[in-house]
N, C-alpha and C positions, 0 to 999 in steps of 0.2 A: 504493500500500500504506500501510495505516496502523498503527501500532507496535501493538496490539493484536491485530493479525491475525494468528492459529494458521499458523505453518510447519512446525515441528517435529511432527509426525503422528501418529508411530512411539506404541502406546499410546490414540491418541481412536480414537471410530469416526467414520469420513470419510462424508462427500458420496457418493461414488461407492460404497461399500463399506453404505452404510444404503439406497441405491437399488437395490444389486445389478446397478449398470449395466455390469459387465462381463460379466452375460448378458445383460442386454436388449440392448446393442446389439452383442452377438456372435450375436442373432439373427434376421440380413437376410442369407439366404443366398440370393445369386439362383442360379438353377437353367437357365438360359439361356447357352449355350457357343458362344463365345464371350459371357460376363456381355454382355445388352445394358442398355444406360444406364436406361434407363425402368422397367426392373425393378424398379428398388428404391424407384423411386415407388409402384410396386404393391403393393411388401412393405409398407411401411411405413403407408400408407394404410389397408388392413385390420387391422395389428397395432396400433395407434392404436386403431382402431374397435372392437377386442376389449377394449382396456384401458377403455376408456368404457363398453362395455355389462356389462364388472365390476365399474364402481362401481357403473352401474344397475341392477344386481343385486342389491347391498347393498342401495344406497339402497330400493328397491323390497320387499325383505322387512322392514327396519326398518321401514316405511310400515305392511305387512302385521299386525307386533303391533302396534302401534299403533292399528290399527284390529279387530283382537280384542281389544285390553284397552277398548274404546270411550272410546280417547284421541283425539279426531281433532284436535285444536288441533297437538300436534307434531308432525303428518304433513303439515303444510299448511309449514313451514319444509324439510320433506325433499320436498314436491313443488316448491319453489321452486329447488332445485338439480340436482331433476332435470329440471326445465325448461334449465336453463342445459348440461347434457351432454347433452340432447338437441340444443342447439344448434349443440355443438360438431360433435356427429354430423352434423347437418347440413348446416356449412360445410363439412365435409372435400370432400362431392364435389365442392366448387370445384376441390378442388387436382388430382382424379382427371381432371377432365374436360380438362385443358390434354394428356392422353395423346389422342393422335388416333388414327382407327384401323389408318393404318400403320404406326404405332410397336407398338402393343399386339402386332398380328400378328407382330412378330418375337419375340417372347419367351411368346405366346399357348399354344403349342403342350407351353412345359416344366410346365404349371399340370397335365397329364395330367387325371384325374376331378376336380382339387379345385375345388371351388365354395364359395359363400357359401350356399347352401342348409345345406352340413353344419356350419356354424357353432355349436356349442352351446348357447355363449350366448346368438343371437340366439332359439333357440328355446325356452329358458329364461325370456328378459323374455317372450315370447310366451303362455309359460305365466302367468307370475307376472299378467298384466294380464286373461289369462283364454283366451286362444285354444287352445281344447283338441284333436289330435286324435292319436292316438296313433301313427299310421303314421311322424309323425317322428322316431319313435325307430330307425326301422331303421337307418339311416344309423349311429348309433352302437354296432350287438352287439356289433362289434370292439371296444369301448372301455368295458370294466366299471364305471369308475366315474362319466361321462360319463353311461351306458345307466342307471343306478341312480337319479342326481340328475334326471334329466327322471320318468322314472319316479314319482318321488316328487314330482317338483311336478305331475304330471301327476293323480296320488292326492289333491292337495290342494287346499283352496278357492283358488281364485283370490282378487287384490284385490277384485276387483269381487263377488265373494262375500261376502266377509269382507264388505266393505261394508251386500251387502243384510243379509245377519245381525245387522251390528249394527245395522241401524235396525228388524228384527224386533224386537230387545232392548229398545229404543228403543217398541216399542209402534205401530210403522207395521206395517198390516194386508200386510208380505209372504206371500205364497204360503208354504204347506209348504212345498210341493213345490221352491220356489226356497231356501229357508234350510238345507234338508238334503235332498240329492240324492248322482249315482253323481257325483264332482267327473270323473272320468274322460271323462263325456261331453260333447260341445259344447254351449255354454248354448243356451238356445232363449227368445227373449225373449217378455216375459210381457205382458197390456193389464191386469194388475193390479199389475202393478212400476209400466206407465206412471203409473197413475193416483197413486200413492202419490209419486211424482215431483212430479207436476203439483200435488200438496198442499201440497208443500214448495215447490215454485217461487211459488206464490200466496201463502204468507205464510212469508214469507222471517223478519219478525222473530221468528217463533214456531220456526221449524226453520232456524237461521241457521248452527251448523256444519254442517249436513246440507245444506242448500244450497250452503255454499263449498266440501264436499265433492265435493259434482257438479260443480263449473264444473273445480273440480282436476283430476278422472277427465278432461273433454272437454278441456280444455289438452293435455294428455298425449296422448291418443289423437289430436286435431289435429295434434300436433308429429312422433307417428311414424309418420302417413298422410302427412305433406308430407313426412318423412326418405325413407318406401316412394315415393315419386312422383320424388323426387331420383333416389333410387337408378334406377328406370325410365330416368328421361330419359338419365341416363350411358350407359348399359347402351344405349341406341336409339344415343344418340351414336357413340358407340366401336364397337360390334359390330351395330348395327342389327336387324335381323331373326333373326341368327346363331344357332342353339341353343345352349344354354348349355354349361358344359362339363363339367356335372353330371348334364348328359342332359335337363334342364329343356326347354321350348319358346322359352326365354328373355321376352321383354320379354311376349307375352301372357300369361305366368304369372306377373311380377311385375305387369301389369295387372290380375288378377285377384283379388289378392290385395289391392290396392285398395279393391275391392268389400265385406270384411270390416268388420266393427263389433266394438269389442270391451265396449263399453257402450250396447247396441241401442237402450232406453229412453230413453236418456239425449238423445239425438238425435230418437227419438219423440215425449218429449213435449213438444218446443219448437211441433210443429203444433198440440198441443192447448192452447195457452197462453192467454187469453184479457187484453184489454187492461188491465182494472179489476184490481189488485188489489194492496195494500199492499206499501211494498217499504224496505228498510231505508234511513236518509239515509247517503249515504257522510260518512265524516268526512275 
């Protein structure tokens, strides 16, 4: 201790008291009776995983104005930290995966219907980055104001929207039909987005935030297709073939989900790239 150091409390506001850590960690309630031990690796594991995909959340709709006011220089320091919570996200299944699956199965049975399917959040970033389809609203009717906010990002441009709109603005020949559409509906990607890509990839010094834009969007989308592929492999590990307890098919429907793109183009037009052509010197 050093003489400077606050004892006397009574009056500041505290550490624990600016955290409100006496509900967060009054919030591991294992439900398993006799408590079995591994439970609350359980607990904790996913409520961890919620608090990161609320910053990504944040962080993700500040990204959003930012790229309707056609600011894109600050949104490249907020996709550099959500690279870094995507990471986080990602180490965790290390810690999930040391549950084997005869541990799981004694405490398996108190999770009754709860799954990671009904996660809000998760399908909130899902919206925000563009994956649209509305059926995953049912899961929340019960939950008015849970059911309102997907709803409403569900009504709204995605990133990847916003994005093409601004480079509409911008004077790149995007589609109508892509710059203002039902936002409600799943994107459908376009060979005239590719192209307008592939313009930008070819001369990088001429469309240089709109180039480091794209490589930003496929970072991202990289990082939460190896988080989805984590998550898989756990999930095979521990419970193997098992249906999920959401009613899922389990592991072939997180494989499949795999399969998704949430910037189709962006991916596309790396086949159409061609070897010649000017490119910025790194400094």
């Amino acid at each position: 201790m050093e003489p400077g150091i606050l004892t006397e409390l009574a009056g500041h506001t505290t550490y624990g008291e600016y955290l409100q850590l006496d509900r967060v960690l009054a919030a591991q309630v294992p439900r398993s009776q006799p408590p079995h031990h591994d439970e609350m690796l359980f607990i904790i594991q996913h409520q961890t995983s919620e608090l990161w995909m609320k910053l990504l959340i944040h962080e993700l709709t500040a990204c959003i104005r930012y790229v309707q006011s056609d600011k894109l220089e600050p949104s490249f320091k907020i996709f550099a930290r959500v690279g870094h919570i995507q990471r986080m996200l990602f180490e965790q299944w290390s810690v999930l995966e040391t549950l084997t699956p005869n541990e799981y199965l004694e405490f398996r049975g108190a999770l009754g219907a709860a799954s990671g399917f009904q996660s809000f959040q998760y399908h909130a970033v899902e919206m925000l980055l563009g994956m649209k389809e509305a059926k995953v609203l049912g899961p929340f009717k019960h939950v008015p104001t849970q059911y309102a906010e997907l709803e409403r990002l569900l009504e709204s441009p995605s990133l990847y929207d916003e994005f093409l709109r601004h480079l509409a603005r911008m004077g790149h020949p995007i589609p109508a039909d892509h710059a203002q559409r039902d936002w409600r509906l799943p994107y459908e990607k376009s060979e005239a987005v590719v192209e307008v890509f592939r313009r930008i990839y070819e001369d990088t010094e001429k469309h240089w935030d709109a180039y480091e834009m794209c490589e930003k969007l496929v970072d991202t989308e990289e990082r939460f297709q190896l988080w989805r592929y984590r998550h898989m492999m756990t999930v095979m590990r521990i419970i193997g073939f098992k249906h999920g307890t959401g009613g899922s098919s389990g592991v072939p429907f997180l494989r499949r989900a795999l399969e998704t793109r949430f910037f189709p183009e962006l991916w596309d037009v790396r086949t159409e790239l061609s070897p010649h052509h000017p490119r910025r010197p790194h400094s």
